[in-house]
TIRO-534101 format. One record per atom (N, C-alpha, C): residue number from 1; residue in three letters; x, y, z; atom name. Coordinates in steps of 0.001 Angstrom, whole numbers, plus 500000, padded with zeros to 6 digits. Example, Ala and Ser with C-alpha at 12.3 -4.5 7.8 and 13.67 -1.06 7.14 Angstrom:
<nodes>
> 1;ALA;513190;494310;507800;N
> 1;ALA;512300;495500;507800;CA
> 1;ALA;513200;496700;507800;C
> 2;SER;512850;497750;507080;N
> 2;SER;513670;498940;507140;CA
> 2;SER;512900;500030;507870;C
</nodes>
This chain:
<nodes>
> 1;UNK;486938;828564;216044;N
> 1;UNK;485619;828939;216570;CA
> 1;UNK;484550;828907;215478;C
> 2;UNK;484616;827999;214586;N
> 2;UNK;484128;827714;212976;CA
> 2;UNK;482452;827210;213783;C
> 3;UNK;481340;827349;213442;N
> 3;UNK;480152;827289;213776;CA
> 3;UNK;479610;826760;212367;C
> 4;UNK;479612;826432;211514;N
> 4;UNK;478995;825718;210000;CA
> 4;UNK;477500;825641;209801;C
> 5;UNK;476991;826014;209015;N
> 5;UNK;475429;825778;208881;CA
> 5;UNK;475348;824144;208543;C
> 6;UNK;476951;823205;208085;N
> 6;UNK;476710;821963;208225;CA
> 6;UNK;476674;821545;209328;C
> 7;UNK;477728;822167;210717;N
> 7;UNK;477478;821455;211928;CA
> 7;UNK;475948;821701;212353;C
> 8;UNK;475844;823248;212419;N
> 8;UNK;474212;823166;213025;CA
> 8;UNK;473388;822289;212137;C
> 9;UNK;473610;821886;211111;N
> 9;UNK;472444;820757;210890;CA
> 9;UNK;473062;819463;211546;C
> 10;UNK;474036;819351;211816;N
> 10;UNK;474403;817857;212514;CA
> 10;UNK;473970;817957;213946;C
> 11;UNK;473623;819012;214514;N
> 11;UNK;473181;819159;215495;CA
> 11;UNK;471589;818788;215886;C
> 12;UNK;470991;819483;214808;N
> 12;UNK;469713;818829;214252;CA
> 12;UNK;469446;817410;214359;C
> 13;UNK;469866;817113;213678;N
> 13;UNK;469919;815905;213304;CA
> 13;UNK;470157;815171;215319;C
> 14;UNK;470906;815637;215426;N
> 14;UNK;471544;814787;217011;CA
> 14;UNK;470356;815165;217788;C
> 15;UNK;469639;816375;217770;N
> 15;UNK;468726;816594;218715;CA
> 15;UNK;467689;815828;218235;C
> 16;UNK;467015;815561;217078;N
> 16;UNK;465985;814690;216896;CA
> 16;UNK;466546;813093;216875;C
> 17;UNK;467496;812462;217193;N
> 17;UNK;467839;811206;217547;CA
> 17;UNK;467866;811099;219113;C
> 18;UNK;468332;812320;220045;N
> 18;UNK;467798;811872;221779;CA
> 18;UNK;466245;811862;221634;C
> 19;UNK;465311;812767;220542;N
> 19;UNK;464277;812875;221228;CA
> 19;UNK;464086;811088;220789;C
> 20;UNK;464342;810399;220336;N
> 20;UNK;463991;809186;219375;CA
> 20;UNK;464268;808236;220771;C
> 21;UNK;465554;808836;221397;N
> 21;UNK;466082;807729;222827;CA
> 21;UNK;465446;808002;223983;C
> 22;UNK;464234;808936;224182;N
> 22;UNK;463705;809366;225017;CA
> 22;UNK;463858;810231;225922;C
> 23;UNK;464758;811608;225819;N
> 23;UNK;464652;812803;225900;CA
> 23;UNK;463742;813783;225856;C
> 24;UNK;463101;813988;227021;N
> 24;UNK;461895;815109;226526;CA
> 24;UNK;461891;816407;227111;C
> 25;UNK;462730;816622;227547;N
> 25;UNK;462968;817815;228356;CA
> 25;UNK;462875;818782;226625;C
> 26;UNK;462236;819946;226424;N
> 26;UNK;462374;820873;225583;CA
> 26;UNK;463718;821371;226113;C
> 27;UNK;463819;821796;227114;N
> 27;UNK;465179;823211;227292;CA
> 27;UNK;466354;822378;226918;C
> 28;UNK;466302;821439;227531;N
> 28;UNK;467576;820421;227062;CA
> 28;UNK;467970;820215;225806;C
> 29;UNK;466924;820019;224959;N
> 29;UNK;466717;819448;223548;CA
> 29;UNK;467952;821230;223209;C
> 30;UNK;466832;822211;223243;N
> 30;UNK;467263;823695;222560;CA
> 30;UNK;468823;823498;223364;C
> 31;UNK;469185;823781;224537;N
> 31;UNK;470731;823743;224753;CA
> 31;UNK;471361;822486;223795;C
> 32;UNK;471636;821316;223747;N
> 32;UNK;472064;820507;223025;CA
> 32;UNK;472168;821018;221571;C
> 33;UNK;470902;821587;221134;N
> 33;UNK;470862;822527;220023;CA
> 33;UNK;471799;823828;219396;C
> 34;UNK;472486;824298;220674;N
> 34;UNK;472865;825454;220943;CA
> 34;UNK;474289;825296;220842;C
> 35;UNK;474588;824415;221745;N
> 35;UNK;476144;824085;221909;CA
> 35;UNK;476709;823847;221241;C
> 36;UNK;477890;824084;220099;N
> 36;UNK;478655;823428;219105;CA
> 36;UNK;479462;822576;219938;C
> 37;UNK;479410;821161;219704;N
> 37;UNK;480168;820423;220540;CA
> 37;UNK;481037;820096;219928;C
> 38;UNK;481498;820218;218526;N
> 38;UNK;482968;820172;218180;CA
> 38;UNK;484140;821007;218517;C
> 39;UNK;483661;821789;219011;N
> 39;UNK;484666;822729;219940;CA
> 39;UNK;485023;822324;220962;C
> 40;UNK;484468;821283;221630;N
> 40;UNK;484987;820681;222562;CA
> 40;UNK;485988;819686;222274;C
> 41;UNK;486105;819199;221347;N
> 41;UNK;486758;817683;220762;CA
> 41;UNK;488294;818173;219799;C
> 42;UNK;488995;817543;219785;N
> 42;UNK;490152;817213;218986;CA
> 42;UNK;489517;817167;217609;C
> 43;UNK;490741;817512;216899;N
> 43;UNK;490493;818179;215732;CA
> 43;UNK;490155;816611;214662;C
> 44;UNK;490923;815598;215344;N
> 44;UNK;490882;814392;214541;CA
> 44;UNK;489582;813523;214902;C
> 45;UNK;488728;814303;215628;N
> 45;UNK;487324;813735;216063;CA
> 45;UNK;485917;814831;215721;C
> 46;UNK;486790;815603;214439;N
> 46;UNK;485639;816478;214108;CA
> 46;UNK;484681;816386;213229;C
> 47;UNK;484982;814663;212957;N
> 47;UNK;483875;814293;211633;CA
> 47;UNK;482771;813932;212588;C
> 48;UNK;483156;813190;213449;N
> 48;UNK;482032;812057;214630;CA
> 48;UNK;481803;812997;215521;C
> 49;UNK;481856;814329;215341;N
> 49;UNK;481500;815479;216754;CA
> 49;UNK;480083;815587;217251;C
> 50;UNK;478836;814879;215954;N
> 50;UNK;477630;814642;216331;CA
> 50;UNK;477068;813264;216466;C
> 51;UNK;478248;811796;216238;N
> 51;UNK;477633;810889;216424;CA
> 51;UNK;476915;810740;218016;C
> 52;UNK;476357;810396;218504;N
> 52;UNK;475948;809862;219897;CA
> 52;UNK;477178;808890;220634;C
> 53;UNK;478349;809259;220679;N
> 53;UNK;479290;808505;221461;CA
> 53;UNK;479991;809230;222174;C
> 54;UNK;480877;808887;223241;N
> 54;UNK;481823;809065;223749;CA
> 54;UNK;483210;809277;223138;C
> 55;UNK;484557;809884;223296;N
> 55;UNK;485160;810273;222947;CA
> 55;UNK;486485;810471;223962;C
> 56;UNK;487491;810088;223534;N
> 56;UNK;488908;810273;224525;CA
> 56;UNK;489129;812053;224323;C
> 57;UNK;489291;812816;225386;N
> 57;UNK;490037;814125;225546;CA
> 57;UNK;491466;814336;225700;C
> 58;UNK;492022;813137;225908;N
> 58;UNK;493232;813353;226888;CA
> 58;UNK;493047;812915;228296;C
> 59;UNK;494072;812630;228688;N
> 59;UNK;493798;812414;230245;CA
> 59;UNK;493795;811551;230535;C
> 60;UNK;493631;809991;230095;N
> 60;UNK;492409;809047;230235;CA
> 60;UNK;490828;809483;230543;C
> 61;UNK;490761;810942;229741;N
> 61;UNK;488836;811184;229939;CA
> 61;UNK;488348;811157;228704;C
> 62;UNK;486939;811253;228601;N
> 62;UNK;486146;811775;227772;CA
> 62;UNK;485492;812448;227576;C
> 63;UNK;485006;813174;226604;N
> 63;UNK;483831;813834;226468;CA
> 63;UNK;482369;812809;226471;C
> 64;UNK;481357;813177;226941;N
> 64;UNK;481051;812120;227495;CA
> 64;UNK;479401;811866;226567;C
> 65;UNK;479128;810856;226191;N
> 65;UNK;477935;810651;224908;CA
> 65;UNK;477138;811699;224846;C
> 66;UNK;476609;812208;224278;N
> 66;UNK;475579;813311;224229;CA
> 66;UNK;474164;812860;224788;C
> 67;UNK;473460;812051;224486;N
> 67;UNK;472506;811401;225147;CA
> 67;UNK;472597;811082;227097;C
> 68;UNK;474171;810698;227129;N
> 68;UNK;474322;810752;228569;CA
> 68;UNK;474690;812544;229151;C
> 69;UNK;474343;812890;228655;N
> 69;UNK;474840;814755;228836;CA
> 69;UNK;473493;815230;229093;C
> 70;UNK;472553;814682;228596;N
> 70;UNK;470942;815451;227888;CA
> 70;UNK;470428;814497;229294;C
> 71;UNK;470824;813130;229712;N
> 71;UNK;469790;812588;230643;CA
> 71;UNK;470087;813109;231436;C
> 72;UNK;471710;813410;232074;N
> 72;UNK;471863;814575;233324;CA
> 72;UNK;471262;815415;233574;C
> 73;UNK;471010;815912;232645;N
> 73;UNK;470867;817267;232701;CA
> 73;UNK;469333;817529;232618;C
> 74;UNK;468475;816595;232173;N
> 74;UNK;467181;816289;232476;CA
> 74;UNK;466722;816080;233625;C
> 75;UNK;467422;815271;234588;N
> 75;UNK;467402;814552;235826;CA
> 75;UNK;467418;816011;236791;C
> 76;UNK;468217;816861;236654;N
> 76;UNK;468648;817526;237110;CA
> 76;UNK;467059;818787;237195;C
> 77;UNK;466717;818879;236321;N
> 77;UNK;465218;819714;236436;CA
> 77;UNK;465936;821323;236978;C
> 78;UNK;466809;821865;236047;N
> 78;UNK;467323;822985;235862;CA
> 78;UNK;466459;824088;235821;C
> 79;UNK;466180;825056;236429;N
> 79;UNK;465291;826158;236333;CA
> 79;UNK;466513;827603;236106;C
> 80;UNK;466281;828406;235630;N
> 80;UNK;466696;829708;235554;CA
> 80;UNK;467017;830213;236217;C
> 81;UNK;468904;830624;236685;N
> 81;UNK;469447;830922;237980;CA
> 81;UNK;469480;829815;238451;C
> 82;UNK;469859;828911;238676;N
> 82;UNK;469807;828029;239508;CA
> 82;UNK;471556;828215;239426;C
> 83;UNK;472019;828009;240815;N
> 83;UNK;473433;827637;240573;CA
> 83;UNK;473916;826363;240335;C
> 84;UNK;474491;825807;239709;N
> 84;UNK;474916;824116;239976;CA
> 84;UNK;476165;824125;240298;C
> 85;UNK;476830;822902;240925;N
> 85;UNK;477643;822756;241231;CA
> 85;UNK;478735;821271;240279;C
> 86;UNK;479101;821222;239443;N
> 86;UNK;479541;820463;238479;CA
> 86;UNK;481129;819560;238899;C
> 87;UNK;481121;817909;239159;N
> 87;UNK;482167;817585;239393;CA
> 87;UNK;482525;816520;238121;C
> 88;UNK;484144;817474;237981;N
> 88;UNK;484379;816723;236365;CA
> 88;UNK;484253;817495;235238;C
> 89;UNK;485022;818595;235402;N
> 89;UNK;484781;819916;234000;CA
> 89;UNK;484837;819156;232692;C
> 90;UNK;485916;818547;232523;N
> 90;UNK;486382;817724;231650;CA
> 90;UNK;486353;818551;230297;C
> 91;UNK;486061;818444;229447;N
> 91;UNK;486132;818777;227773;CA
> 91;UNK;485680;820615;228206;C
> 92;UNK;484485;820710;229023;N
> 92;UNK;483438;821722;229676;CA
> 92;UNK;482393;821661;228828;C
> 93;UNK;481757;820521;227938;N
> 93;UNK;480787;820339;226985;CA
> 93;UNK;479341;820768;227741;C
> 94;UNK;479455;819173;229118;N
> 94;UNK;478499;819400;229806;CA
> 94;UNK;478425;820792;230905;C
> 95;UNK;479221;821613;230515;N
> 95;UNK;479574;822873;231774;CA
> 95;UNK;478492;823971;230808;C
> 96;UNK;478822;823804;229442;N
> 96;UNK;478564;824695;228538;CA
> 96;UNK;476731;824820;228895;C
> 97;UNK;476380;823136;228299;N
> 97;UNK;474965;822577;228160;CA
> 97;UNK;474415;823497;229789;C
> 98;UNK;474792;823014;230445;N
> 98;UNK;474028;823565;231941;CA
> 98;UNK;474057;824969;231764;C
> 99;UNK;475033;825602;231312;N
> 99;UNK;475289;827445;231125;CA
> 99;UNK;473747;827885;230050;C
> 100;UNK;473952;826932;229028;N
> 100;UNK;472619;827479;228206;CA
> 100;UNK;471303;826808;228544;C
> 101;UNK;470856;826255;229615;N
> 101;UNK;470206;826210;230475;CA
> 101;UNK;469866;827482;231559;C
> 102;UNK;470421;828265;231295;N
> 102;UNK;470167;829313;232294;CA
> 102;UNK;470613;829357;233600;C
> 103;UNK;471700;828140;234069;N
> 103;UNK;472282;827806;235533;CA
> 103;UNK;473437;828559;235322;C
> 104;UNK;473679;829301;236557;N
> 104;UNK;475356;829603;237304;CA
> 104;UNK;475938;828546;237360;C
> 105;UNK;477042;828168;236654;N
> 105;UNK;477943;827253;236485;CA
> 105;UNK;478805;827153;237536;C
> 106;UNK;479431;826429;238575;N
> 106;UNK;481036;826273;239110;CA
> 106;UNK;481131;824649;238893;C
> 107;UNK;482614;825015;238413;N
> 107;UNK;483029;823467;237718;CA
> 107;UNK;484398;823095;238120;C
> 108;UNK;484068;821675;238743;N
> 108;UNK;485810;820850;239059;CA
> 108;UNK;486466;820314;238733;C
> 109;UNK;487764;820169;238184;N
> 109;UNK;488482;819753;237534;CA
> 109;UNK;489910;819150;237786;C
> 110;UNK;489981;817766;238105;N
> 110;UNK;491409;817310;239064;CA
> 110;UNK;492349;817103;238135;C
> 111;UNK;492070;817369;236811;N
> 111;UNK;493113;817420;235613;CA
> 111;UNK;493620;818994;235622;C
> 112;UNK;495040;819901;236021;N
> 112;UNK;495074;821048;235420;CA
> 112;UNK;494917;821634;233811;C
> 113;UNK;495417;820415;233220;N
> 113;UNK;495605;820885;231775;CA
> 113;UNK;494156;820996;231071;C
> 114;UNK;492854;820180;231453;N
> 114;UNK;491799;819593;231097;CA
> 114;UNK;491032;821103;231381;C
> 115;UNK;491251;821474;232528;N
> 115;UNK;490715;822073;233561;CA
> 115;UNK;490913;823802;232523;C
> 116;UNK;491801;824063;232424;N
> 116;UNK;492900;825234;232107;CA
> 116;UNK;492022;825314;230318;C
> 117;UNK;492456;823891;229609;N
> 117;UNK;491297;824034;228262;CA
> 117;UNK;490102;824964;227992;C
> 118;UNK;489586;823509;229093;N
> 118;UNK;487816;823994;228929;CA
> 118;UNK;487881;825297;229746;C
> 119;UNK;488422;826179;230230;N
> 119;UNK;487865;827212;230547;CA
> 119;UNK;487998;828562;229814;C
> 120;UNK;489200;828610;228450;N
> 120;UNK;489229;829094;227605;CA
> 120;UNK;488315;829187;226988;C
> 121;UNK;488114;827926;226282;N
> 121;UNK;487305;827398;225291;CA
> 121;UNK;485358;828076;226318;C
> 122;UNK;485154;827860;227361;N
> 122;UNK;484045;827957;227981;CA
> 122;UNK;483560;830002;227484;C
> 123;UNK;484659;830529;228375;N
> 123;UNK;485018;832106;227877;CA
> 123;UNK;484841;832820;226812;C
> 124;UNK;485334;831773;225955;N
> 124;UNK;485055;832281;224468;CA
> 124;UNK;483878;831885;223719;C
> 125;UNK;483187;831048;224172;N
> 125;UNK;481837;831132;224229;CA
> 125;UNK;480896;831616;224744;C
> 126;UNK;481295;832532;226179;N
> 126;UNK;480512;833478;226784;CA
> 126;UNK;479337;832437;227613;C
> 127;UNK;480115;831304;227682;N
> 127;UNK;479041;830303;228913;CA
> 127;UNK;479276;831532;230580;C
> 128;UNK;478115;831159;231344;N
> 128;UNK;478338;831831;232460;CA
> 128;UNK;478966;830529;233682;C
> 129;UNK;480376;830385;233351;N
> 129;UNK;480861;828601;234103;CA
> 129;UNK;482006;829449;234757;C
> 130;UNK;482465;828858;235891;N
> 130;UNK;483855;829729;236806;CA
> 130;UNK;483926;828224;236917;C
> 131;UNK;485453;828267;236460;N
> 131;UNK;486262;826372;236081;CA
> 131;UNK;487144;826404;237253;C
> 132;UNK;487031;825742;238001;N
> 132;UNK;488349;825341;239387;CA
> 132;UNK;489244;824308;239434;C
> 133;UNK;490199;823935;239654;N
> 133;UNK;491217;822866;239731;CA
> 133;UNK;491015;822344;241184;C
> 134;UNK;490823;821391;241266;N
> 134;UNK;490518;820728;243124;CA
> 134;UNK;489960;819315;243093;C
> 135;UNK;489716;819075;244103;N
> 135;UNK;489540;817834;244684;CA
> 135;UNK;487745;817818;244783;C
> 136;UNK;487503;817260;243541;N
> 136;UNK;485969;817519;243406;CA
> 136;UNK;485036;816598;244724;C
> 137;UNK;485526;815924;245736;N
> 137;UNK;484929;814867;246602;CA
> 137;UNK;484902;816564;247674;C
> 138;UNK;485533;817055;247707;N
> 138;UNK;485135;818564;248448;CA
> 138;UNK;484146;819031;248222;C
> 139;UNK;483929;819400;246778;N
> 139;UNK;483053;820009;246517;CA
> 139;UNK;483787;821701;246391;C
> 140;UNK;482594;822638;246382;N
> 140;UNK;483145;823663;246828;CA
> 140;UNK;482633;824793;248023;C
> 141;UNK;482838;824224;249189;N
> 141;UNK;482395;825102;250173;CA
> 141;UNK;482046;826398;250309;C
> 142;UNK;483180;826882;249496;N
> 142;UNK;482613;828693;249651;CA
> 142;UNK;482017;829264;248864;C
> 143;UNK;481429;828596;248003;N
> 143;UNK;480479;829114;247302;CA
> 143;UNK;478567;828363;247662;C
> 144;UNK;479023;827353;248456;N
> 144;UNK;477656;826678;248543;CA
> 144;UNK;476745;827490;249335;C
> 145;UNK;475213;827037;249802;N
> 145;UNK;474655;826177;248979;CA
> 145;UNK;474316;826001;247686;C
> 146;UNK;474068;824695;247160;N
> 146;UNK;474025;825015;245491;CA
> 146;UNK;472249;824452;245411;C
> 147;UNK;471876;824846;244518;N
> 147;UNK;470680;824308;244129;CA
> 147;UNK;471058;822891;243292;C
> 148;UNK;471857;822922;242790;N
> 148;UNK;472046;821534;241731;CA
> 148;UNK;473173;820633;241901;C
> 149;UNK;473607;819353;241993;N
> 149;UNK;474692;819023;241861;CA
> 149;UNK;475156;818320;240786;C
> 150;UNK;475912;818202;239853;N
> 150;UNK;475882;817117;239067;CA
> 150;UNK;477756;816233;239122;C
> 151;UNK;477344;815032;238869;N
> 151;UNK;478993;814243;239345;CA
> 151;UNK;478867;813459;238051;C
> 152;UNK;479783;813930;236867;N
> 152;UNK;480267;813637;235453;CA
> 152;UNK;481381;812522;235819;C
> 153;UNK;481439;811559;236653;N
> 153;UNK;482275;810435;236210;CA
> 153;UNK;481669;809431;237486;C
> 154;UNK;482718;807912;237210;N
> 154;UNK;482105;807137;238114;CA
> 154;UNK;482647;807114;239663;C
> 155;UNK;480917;807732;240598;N
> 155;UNK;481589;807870;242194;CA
> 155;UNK;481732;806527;242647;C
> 156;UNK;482537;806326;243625;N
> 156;UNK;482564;804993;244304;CA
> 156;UNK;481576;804833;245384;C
> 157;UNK;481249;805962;245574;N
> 157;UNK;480416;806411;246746;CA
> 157;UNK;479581;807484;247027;C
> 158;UNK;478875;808262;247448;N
> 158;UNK;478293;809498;247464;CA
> 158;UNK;478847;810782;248300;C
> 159;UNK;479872;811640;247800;N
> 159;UNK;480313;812305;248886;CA
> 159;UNK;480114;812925;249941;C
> 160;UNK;479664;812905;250994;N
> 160;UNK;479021;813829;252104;CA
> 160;UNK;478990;815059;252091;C
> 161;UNK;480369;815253;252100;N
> 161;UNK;480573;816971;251421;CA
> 161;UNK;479682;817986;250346;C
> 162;UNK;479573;816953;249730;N
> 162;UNK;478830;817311;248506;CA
> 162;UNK;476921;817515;249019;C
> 163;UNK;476484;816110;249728;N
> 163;UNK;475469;816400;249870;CA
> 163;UNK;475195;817244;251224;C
> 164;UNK;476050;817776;252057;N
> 164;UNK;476353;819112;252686;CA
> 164;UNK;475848;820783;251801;C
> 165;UNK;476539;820539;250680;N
> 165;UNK;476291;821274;249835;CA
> 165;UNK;475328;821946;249243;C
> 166;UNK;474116;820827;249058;N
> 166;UNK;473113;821348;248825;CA
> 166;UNK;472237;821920;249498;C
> 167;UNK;471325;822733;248739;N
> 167;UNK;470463;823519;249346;CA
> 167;UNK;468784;822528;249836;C
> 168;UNK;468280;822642;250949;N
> 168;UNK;467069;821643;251205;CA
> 168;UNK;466298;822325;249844;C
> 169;UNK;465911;820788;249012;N
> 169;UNK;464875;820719;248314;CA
> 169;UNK;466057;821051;246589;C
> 170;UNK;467347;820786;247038;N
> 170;UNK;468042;820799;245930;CA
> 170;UNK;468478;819402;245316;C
> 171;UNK;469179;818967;244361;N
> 171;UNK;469121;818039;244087;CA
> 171;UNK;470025;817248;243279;C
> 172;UNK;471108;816339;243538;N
> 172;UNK;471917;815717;243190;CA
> 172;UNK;472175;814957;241844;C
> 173;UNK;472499;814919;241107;N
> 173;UNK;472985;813472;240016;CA
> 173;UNK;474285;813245;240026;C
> 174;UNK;474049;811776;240426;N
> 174;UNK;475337;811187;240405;CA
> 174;UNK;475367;809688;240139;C
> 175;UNK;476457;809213;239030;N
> 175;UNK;476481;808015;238523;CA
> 175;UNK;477553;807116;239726;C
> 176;UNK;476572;805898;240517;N
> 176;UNK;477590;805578;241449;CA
> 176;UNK;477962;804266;241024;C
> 177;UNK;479191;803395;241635;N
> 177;UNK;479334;802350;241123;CA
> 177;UNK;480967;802104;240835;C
> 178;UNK;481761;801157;241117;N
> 178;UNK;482826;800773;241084;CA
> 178;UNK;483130;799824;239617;C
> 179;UNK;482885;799260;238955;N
> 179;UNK;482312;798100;238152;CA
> 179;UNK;482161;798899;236825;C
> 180;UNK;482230;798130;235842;N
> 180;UNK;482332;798868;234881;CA
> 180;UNK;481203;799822;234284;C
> 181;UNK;479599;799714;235192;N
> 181;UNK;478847;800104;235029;CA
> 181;UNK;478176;801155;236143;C
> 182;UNK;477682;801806;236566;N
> 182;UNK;477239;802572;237730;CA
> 182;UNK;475733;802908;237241;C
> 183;UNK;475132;802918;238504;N
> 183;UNK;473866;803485;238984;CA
> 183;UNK;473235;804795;239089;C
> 184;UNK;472911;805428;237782;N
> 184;UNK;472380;806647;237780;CA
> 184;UNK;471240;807429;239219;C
> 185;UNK;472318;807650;239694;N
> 185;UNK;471035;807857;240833;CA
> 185;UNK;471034;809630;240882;C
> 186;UNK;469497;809594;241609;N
> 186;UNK;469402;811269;241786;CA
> 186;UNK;468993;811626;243364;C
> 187;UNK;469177;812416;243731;N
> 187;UNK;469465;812468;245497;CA
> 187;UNK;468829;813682;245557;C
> 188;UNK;467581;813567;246782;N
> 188;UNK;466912;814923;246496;CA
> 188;UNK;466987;815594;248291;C
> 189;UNK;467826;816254;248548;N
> 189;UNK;467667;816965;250191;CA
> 189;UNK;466183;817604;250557;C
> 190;UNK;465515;816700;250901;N
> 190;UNK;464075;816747;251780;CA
> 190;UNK;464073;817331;253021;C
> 191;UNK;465435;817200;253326;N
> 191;UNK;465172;818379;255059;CA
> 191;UNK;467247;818322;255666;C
> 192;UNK;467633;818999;256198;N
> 192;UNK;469021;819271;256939;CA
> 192;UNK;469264;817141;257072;C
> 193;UNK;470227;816736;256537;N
> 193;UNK;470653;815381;256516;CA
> 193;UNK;469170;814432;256567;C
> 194;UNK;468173;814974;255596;N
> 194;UNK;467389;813611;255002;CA
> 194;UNK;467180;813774;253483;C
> 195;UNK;467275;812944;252948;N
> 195;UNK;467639;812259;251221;CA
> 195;UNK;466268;811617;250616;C
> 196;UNK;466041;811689;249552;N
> 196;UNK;465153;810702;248873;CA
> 196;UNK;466094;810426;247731;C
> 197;UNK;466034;809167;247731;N
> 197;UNK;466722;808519;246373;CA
> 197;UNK;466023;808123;245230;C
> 198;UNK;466461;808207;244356;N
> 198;UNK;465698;807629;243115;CA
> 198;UNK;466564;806896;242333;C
> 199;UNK;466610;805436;241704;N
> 199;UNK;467426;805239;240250;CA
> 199;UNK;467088;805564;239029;C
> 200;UNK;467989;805318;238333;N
> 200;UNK;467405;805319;236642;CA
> 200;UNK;468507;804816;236239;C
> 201;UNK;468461;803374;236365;N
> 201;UNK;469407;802528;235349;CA
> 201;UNK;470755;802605;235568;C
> 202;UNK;471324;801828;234248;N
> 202;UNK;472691;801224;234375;CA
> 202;UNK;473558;802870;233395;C
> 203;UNK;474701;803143;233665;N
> 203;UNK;475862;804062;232658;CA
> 203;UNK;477049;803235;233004;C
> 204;UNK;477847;804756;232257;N
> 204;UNK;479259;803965;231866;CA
> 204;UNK;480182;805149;231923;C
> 205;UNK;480744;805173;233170;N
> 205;UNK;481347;806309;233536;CA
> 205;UNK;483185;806282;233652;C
> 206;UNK;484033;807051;233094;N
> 206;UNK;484955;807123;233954;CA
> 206;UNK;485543;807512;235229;C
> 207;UNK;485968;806413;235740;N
> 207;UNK;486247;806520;237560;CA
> 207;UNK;486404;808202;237818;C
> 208;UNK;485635;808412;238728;N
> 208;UNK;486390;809587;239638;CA
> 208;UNK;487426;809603;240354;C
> 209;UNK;488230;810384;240533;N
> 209;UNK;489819;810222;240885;CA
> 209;UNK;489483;810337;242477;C
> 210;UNK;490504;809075;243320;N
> 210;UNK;490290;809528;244515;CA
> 210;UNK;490986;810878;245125;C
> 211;UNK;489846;810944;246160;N
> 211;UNK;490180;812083;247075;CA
> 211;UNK;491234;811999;247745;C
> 212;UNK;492088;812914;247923;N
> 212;UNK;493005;813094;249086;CA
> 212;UNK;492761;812870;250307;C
> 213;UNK;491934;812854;250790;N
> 213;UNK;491073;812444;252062;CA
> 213;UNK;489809;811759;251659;C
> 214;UNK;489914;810697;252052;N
> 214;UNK;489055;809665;251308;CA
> 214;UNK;488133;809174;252963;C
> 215;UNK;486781;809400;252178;N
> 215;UNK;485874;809222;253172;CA
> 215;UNK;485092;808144;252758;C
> 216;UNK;484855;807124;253194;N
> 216;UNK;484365;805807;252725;CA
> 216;UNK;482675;806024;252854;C
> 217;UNK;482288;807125;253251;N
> 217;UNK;480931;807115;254153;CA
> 217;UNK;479315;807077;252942;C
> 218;UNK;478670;806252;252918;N
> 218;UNK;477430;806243;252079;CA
> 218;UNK;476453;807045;252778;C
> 219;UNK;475877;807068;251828;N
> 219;UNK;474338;807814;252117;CA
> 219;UNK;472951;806241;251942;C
</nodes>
């Protein structure tokens, strides 16, 4: 749980290189700031814990670029209290980032071991995140509606469930796309089953695991 006045300057350093990639969200910048993200990572990836890349966890996952963590989470237009709803706990880097944002965290995780990690590791940082093991194309019903959604790997599709979930005038990110690249899109509930879509470009996601009940259905 080592915190270094060298990492916080590598942190530095990382926060004034998104603002360089076009990051402007302030709160984002200060969480990114906040988070020691080598606590998320393997011990043999603790030199590169502030380069701007991606990173294997185990699993076949990653922890996922920092710059792609900061545009989520920008997209997302996080206000104080807000609950989000997070699919893809993974490392819980990006679980953390949304927690010091001031959002109620619930986070999904179809890896147990991944899942079981980051929620230690989340705890002992005193993030406010409740980590679940499930079938993130569910979502999580009994806790919805959510004000936020965010989907940390690549969807094939947009889950219904999910946009069930939200609250009217709440608002989705999700990287869609089969192909080695996906479509940053953001999904905004304008009224009981009506959507406004927006893009923003090409990412690079790992697949989302299919659902057990696999619903082919687009938005």
């Amino acid at each position: 749980m080592e915190d270094t006045f060298k990492h916080q300057a590598l942190r530095k350093n990382l926060v004034q290189e998104l603002k360089q990639k076009g990051i402007k969200s302030i709160a984002v910048l200060q969480a990114i700031d906040k988070i020691p993200r080598h606590l998320f990572m393997d011990s043999s990836f603790l030199k590169f814990a502030y380069q701007d890349n991606a990173f294997q966890i185990g699993e076949g996952q990653t922890i996922s670029q920092p710059f792609t963590v900061a545009y989520q989470s920008e997209l997302l237009n996080i206000r104080k209290g807000d609950t989000v709803l997070e699919i893809g706990t993974g490392s819980g880097y990006q679980s953390a980032v949304l927690s010091a944002l001031g959002a109620k965290v619930f986070s999904i995780e179809r890896h147990k071991k991944l899942s079981d990690t980051a929620k230690v590791m989340l705890e002992k940082l005193g993030c406010n995140v409740k980590c679940f093991y499930g079938d993130g194309y569910k979502g999580l019903p009994a806790f919805a509606p959510f004000d936020r959604i965010i989907v940390t790997a690549a969807a094939p599709y947009v889950p219904q469930d999910l946009l069930k979930q939200l609250k009217i005038g709440g608002i989705l990110v999700i990287p869609e796309g089969e192909g080695k690249t996906q479509i940053m899109k953001r999904i905004k509930k304008v009224a009981e089953n009506e959507y406004k879509t927006e893009e923003f470009g090409n990412f690079s996601f790992v697949p989302m695991l299919k659902s057990t009940d696999w619903d082919s259905k687009n938005i």
